[in-house]
Backbone as CSV, one residue per row, in Angstrom:
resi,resn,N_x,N_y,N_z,CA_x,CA_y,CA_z,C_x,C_y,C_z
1,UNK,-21.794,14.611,26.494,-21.220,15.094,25.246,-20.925,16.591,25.362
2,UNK,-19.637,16.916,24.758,-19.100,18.848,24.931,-20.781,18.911,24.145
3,UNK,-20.465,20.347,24.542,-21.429,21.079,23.986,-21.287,22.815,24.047
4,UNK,-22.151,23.429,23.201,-21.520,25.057,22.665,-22.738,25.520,23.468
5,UNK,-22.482,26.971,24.199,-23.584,27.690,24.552,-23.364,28.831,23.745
6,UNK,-24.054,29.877,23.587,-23.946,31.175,22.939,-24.618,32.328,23.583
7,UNK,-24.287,33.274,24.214,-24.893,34.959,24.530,-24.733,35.931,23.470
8,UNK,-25.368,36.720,23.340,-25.195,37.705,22.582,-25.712,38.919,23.428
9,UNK,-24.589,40.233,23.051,-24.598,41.545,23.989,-25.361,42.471,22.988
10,UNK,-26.055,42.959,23.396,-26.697,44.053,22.673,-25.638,45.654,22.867
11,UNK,-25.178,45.524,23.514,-23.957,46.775,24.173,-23.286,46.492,23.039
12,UNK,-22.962,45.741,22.735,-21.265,44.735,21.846,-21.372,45.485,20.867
13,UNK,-22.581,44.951,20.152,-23.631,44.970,19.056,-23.229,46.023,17.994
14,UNK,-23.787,47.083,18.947,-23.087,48.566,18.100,-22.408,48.901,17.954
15,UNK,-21.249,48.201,17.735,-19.641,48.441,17.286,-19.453,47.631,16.037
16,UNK,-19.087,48.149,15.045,-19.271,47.241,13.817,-17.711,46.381,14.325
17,UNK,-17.225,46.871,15.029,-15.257,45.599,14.956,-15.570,45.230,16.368
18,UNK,-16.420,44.907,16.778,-17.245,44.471,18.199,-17.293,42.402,17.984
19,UNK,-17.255,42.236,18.902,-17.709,40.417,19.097,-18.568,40.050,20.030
20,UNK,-19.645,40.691,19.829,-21.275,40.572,20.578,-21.845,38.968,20.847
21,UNK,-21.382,38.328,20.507,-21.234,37.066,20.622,-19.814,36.061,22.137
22,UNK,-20.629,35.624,22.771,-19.677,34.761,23.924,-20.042,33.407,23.669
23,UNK,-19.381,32.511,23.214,-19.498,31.419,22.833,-18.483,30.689,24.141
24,UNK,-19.837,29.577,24.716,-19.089,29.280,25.928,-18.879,27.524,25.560
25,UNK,-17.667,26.880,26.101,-17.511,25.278,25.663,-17.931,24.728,27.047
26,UNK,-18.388,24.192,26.811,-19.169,23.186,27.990,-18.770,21.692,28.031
27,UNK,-18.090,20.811,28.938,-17.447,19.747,29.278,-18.481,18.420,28.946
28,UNK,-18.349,17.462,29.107,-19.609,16.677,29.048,-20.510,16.574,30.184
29,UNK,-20.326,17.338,31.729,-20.977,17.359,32.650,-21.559,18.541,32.699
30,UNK,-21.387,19.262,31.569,-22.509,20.663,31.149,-21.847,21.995,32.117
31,UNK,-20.327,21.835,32.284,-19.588,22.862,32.906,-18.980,23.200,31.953
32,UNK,-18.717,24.995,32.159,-18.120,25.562,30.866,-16.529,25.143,31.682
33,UNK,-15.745,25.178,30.229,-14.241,25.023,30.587,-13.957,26.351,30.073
34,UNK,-13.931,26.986,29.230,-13.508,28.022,28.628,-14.726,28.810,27.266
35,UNK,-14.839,30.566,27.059,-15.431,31.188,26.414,-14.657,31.913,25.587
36,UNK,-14.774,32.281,24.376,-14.934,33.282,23.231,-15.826,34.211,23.035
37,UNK,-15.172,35.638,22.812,-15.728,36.538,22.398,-15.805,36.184,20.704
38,UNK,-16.884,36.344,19.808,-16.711,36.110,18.270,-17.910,37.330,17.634
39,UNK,-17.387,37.905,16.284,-18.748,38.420,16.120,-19.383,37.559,15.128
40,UNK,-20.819,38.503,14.212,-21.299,37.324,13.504,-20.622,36.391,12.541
41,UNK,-19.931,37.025,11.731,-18.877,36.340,10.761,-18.783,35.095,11.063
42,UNK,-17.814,35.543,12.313,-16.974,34.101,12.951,-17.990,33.400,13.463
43,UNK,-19.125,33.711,14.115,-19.761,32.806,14.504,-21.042,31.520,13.308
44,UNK,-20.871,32.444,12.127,-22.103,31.862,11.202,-21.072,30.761,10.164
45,UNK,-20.191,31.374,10.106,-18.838,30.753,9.025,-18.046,29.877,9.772
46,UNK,-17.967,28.663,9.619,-17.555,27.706,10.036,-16.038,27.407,10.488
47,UNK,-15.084,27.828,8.930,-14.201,27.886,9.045,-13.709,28.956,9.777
48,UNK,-13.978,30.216,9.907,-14.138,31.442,10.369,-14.042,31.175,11.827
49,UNK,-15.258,30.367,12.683,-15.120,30.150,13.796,-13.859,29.297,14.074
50,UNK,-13.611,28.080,13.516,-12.262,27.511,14.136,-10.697,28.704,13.655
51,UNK,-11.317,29.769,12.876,-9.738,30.246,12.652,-10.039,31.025,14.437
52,UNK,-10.925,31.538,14.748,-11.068,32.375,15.988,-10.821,31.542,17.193
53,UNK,-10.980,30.264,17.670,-10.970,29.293,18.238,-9.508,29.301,18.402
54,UNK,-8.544,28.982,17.100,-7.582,28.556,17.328,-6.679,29.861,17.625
55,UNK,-6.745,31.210,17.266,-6.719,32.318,17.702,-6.323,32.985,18.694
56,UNK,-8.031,32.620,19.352,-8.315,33.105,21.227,-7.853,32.400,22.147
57,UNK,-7.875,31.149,21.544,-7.344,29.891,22.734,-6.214,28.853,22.364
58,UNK,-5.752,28.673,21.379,-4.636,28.158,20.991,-5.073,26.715,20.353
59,UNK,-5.960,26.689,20.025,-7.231,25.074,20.521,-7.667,24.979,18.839
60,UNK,-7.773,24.279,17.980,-8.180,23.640,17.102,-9.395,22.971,17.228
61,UNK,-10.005,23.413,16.786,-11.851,23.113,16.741,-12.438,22.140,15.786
62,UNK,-12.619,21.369,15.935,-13.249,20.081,14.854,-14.315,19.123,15.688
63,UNK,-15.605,19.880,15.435,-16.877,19.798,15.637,-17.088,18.179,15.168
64,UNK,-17.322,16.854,15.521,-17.770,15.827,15.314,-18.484,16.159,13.563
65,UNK,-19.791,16.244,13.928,-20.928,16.472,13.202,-20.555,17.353,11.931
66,UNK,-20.292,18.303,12.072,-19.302,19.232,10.417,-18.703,18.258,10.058
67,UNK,-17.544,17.964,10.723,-15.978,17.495,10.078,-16.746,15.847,9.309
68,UNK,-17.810,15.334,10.028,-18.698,14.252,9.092,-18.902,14.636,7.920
69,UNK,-19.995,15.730,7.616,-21.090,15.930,6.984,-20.574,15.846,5.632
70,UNK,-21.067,16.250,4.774,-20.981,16.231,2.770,-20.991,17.835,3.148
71,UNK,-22.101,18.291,3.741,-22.325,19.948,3.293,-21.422,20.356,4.908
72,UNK,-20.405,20.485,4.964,-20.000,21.041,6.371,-20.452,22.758,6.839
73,UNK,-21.188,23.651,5.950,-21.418,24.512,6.571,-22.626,24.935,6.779
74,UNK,-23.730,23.904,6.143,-25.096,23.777,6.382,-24.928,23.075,7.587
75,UNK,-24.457,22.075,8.149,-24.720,21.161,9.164,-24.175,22.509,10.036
76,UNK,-22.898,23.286,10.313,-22.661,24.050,11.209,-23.923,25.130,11.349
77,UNK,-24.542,25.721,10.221,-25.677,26.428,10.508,-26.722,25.387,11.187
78,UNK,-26.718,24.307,10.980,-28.045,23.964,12.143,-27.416,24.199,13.512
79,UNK,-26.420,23.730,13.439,-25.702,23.430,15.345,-26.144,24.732,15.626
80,UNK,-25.538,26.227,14.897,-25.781,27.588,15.527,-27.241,27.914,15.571
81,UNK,-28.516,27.191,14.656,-29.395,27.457,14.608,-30.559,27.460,15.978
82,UNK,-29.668,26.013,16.344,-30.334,25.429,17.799,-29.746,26.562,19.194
83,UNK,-28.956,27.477,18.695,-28.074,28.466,19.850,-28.573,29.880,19.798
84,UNK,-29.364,30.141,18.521,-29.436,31.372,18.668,-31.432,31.966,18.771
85,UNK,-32.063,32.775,18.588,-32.895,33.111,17.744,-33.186,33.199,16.723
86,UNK,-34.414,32.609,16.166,-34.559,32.416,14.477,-35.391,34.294,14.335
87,UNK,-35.746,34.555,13.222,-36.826,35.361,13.178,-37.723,34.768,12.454
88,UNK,-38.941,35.641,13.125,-40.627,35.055,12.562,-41.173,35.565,11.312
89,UNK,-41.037,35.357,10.470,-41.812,36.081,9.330,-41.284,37.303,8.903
90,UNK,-39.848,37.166,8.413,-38.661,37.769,7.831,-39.070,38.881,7.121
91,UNK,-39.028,40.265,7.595,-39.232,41.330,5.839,-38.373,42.286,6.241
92,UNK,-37.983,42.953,5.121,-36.966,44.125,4.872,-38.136,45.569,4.712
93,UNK,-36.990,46.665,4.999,-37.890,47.928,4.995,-36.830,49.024,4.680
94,UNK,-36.685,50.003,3.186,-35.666,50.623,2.913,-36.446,51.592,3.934
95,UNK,-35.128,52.170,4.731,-35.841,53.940,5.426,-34.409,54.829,4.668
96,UNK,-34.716,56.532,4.794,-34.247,57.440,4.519,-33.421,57.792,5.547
97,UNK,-31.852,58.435,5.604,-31.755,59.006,6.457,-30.492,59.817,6.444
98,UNK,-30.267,60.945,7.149,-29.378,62.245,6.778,-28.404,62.075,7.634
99,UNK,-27.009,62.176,7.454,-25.940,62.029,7.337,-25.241,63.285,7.168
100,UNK,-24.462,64.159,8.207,-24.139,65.394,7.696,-22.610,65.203,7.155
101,UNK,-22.051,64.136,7.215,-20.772,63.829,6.125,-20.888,62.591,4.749
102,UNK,-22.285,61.906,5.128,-22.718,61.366,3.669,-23.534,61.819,3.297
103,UNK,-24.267,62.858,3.258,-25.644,63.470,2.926,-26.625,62.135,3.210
104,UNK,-27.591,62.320,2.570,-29.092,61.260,2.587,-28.724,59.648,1.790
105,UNK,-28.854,59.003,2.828,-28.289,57.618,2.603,-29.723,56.435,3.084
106,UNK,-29.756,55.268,2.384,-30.595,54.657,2.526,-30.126,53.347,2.988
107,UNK,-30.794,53.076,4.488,-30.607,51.629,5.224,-31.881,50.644,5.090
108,UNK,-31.670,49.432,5.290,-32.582,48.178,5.362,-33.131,47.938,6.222
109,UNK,-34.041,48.130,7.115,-34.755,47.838,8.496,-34.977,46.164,8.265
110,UNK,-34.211,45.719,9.379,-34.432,43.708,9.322,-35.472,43.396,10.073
111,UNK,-36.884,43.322,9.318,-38.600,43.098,10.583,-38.350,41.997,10.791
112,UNK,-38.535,40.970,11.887,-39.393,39.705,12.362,-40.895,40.287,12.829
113,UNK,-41.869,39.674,11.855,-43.073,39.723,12.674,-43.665,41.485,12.700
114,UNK,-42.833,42.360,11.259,-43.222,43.629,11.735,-42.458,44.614,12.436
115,UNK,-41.768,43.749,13.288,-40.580,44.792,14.705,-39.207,44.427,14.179
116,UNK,-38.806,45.666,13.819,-37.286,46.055,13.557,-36.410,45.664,14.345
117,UNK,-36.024,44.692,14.265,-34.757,43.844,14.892,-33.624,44.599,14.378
118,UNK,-32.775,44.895,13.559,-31.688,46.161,13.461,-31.909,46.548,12.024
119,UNK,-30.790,47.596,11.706,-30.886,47.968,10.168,-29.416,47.768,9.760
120,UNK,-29.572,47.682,8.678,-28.358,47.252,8.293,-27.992,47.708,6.919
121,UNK,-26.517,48.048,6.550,-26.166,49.250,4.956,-27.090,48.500,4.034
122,UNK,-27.349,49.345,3.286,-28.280,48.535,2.292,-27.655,47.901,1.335
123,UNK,-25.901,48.085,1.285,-25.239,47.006,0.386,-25.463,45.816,0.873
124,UNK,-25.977,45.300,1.917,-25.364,44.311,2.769,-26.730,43.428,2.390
125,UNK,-27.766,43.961,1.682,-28.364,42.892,1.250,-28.253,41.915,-0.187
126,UNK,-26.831,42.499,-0.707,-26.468,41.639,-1.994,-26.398,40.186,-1.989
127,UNK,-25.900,39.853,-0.649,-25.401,38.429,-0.576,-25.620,37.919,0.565
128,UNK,-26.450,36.423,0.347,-27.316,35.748,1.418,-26.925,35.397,2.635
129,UNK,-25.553,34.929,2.449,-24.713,34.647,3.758,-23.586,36.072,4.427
130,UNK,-23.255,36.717,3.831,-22.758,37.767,4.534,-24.120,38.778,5.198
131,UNK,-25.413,38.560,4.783,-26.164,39.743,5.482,-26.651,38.705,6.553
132,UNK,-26.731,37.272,6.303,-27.180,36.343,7.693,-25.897,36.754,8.441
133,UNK,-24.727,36.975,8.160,-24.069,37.242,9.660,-23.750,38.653,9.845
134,UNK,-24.438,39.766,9.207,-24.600,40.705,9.389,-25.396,41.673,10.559
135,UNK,-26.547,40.562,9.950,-27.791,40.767,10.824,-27.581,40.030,11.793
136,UNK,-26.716,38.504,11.900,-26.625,37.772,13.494,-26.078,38.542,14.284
137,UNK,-24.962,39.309,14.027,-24.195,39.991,14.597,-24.802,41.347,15.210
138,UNK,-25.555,42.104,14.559,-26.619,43.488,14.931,-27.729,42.666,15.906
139,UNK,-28.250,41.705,15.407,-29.462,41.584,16.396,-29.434,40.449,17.074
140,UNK,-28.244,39.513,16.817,-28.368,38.357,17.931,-29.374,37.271,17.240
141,UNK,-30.042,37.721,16.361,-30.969,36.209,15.727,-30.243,36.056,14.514
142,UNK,-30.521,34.730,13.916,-30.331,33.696,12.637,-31.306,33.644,11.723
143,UNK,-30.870,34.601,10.822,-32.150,34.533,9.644,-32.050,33.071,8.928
144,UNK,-32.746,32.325,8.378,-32.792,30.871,7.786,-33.588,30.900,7.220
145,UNK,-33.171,30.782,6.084,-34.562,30.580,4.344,-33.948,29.553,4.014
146,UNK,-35.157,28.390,4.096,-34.314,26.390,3.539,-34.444,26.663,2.097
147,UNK,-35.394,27.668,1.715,-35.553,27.539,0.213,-34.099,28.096,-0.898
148,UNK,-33.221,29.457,-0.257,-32.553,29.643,-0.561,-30.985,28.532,-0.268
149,UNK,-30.875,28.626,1.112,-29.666,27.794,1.357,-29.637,26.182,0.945
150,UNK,-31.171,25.915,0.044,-30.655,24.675,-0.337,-30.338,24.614,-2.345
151,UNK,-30.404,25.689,-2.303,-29.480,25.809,-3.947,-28.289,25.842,-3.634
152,UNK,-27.916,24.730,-4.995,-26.102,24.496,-4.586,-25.424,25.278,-5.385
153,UNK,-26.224,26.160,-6.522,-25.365,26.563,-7.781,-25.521,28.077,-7.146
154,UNK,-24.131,28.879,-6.830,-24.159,30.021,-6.044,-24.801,31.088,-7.098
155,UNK,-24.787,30.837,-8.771,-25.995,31.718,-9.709,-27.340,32.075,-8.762
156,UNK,-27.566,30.548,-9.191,-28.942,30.201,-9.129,-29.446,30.882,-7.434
157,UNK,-28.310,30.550,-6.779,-29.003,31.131,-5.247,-29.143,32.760,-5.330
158,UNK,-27.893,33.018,-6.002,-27.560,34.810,-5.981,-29.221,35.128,-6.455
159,UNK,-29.496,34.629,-7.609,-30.741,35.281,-8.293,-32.032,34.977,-7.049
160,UNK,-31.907,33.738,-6.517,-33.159,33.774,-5.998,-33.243,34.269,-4.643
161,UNK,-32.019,34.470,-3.987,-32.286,35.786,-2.849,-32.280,36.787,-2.951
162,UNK,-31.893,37.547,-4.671,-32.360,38.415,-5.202,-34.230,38.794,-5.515
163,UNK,-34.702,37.707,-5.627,-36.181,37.678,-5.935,-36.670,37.429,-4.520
164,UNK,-36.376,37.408,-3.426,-36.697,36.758,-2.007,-36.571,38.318,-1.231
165,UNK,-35.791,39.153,-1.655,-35.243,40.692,-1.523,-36.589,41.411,-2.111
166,UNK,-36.603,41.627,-3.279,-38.045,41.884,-3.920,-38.834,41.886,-3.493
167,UNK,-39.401,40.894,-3.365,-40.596,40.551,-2.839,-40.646,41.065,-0.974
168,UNK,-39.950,40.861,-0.871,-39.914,40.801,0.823,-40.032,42.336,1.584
169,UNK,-39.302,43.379,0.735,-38.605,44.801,1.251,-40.087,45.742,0.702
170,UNK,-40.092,46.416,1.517,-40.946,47.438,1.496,-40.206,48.535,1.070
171,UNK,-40.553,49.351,0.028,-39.524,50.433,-0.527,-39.250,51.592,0.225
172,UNK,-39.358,53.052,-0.123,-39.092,54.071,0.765,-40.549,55.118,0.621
173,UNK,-40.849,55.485,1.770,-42.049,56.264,1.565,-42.147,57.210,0.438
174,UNK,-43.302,57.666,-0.282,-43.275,58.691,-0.980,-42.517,59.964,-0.904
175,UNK,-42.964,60.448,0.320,-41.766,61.438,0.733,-40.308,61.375,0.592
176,UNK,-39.768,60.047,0.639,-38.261,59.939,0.538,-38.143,59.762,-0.612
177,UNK,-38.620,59.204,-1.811,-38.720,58.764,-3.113,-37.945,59.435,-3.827
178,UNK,-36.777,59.457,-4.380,-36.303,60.173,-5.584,-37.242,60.198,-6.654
179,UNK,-38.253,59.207,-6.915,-38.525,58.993,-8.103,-39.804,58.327,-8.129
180,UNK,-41.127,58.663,-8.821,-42.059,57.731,-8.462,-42.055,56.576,-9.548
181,UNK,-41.968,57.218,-10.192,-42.037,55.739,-12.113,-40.562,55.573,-11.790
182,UNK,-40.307,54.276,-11.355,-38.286,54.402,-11.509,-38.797,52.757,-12.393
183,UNK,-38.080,52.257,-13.722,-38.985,50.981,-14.151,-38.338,49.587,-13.486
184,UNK,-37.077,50.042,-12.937,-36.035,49.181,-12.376,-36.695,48.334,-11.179
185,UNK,-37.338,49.009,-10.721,-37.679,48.227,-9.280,-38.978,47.046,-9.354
186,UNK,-39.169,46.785,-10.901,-40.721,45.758,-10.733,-40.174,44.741,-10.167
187,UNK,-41.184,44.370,-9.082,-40.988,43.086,-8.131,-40.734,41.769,-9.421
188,UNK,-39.636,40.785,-9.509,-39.299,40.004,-10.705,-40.374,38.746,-10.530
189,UNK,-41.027,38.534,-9.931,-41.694,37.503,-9.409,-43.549,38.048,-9.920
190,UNK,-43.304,39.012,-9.962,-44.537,39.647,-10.152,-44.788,39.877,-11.524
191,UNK,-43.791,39.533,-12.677,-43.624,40.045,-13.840,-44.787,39.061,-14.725
């Protein structure tokens, strides 16, 4: 059966218009026929990947298993799930940092397990699936929360990877603090 391999460049990586991602097609005798450069986007977004597919190689992509499914872009996140790195015990970490054409700006440190796998703008934690291929794309792993990606009502998910954010992110040291009483930030879960 074809089958997908995936590399990811850490060199690539640090280019935000970079495709740190080599997505190689493999024959049914487990020989590649042909590779793609993709970054995370294209590689986490389904449709995204066959627009790049048909793109780079002239080739129309229709994955068995998706083009089946009811949910076609949950089933494509498992296929990529089995290709990439997951992380272990997911937390966020706002840090401080100076900018001599934005002044003092605040990024998201992405922990597995404690160790800063990359950082990423701190807008980029608004929305669940653009910061999963945010972060695939910076660090080469697949963040996966079943609890979030299995709400179907995009409200209901917005709010609860909003409360999954909360809870999860470690704020900014005292020292960086604009503010110590700010009332905005009570963890919502904690209320």
């Amino acid at each position: 059966m074809a089958q997908l391999k995936v590399r990811w460049s850490e060199h690539e990586a640090r280019k935000d218009y970079a495709r740190p991602f080599g997505v190689g097609f493999l024959d049914d005798n487990g020989d590649q026929i042909t590779a793609i450069a993709v970054n995370g986007r294209e590689l986490l977004y389904y449709r995204d990947f066959q627009a790049a597919v048909l793109t780079l190689l002239g080739e129309l992509f229709l994955h068995p298993d998706v083009e089946a499914s009811a949910e076609p872009q949950s089933t494509w996140l498992e296929i990529v799930a089995s290709l990439l790195p997951a992380f272990d015990g997911p937390s966020l970490a706002a840090t401080s940092s100076f900018d001599n054409y934005e002044g003092r700006t605040v990024q998201v440190g992405v922990l597995s397990r404690g160790e800063t796998l990359t950082t990423v703008a701190a807008a980029a934690v608004f929305d669940y699936q653009e910061f999963q291929a945010v972060v695939a794309h910076q660090s080469g792993h697949l963040l996966r929360l079943p609890d979030i990606e299995s709400i179907n009502d995009d409200l209901t998910r917005s709010r609860a990877w909003t409360i999954w954010v909360a809870d999860h992110m470690e704020g900014l040291d005292e020292e960086f603090a604009v503010v110590t009483d700010w009332p905005w930030n009570a963890r919502l879960t904690k209320k």
